[in-house]
MIRO-8105 format. One record per residue (C-alpha): residue in one letter; y, x, z. Coordinates in steps of 0.2 Angstrom, whole numbers, plus 5000, padded with zeros to 4 digits. Each point is the difference from the previous one (the first is absolute). Last residue first. Example, Ala and Ser with C-alpha at 12.3 -4.5 7.8 and 13.67 -1.06 7.14 Angstrom:
BEGIN
S499550685036;A498349945003;
//
This chain:
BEGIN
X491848544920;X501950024999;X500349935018;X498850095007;X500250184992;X501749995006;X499449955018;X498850164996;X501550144996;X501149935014;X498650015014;X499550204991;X501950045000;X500049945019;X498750105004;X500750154995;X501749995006;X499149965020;X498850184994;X501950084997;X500549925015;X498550065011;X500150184993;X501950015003;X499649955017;X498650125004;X501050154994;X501649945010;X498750015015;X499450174997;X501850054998;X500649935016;X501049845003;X501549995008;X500349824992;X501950054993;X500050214997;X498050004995;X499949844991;X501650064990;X499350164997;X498649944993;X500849874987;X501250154996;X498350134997;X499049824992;X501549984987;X500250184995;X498350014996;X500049864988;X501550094993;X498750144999;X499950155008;X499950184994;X499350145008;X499950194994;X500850115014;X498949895011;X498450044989;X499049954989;X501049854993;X499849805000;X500849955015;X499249895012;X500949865013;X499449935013;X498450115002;X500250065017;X500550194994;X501049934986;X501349905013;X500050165012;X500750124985;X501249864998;X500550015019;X500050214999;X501050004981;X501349915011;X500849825000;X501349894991;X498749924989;X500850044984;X500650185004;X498350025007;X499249954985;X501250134989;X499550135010;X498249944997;X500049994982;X500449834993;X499149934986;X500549884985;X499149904990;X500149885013;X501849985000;X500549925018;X501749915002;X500649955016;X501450055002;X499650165009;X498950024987;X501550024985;X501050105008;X498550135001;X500350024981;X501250115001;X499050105011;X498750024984;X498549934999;
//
C-alpha cells in the first residue's frame, strides 16, 4: 500500500487485498512499532511474514490494532484483556451467523 493510499484508511476504507507494513500500521493506528509490536505478542493481531522486518498486516488487521487501541485508551483495559474481548465478540458474531443461518433454514424447510 502506498502512503497515498493511507488517505483512504483513515476514512474508513479498508482494501483487503492490500497489506500494510508495520510503519505503515503505525502511521494508521497513530501509535509506535513498540505498542504494535505488543498487539502481535498477545495474539490480537498476526502478521504474515518471518520476521519483523518482513511483516504485513491485513485490513482486517488494521481494524482489530484501532479496535484495540481504542479499548485500551477509553475502557483502560490491558492487552490480555482487549484479547479476551475481541475473542468473545468474534465468538458473539459467530453465533449469530449460525442463529441467522438456521432461522433461514426454518422458514425455507
Amino acid at each position: 500500500m502506498k502512503s497515498s493510499d493511507l488517505l483512504l484508511v483513515y476514512t474508513g476504507t479498508v482494501i483487503e487485498e492490500d497489506s500494510l507494513t508495520l510503519g505503515q500500521l503505525c502511521k494508521a493506528c497513530g501509535t509506535n512499532a513498540d505498542m504494535i509490536i505488543s498487539l502481535v505478542e498477545e495474539s490480537i493481531i498476526e502478521p504474515s511474514g518471518e520476521n519483523i522486518h518482513e511483516w504485513q498486516f491485513s485490513g482486517a488487521n488494521l481494524v482489530r490494532a484501532r479496535f484495540a487501541l481504542r479499548l485500551q485508551r477509553d475502557l483502560g483495559i490491558n492487552l490480555a484483556g482487549i484479547a479476551l474481548v475481541l475473542d468473545l465478540i468474534e465468538e458473539r458474531e459467530m453465533l449469530r451467523a449460525q442463529i441467522a443461518a438456521s432461522e433461514h433454514r426454518h422458514v425455507l424447510g
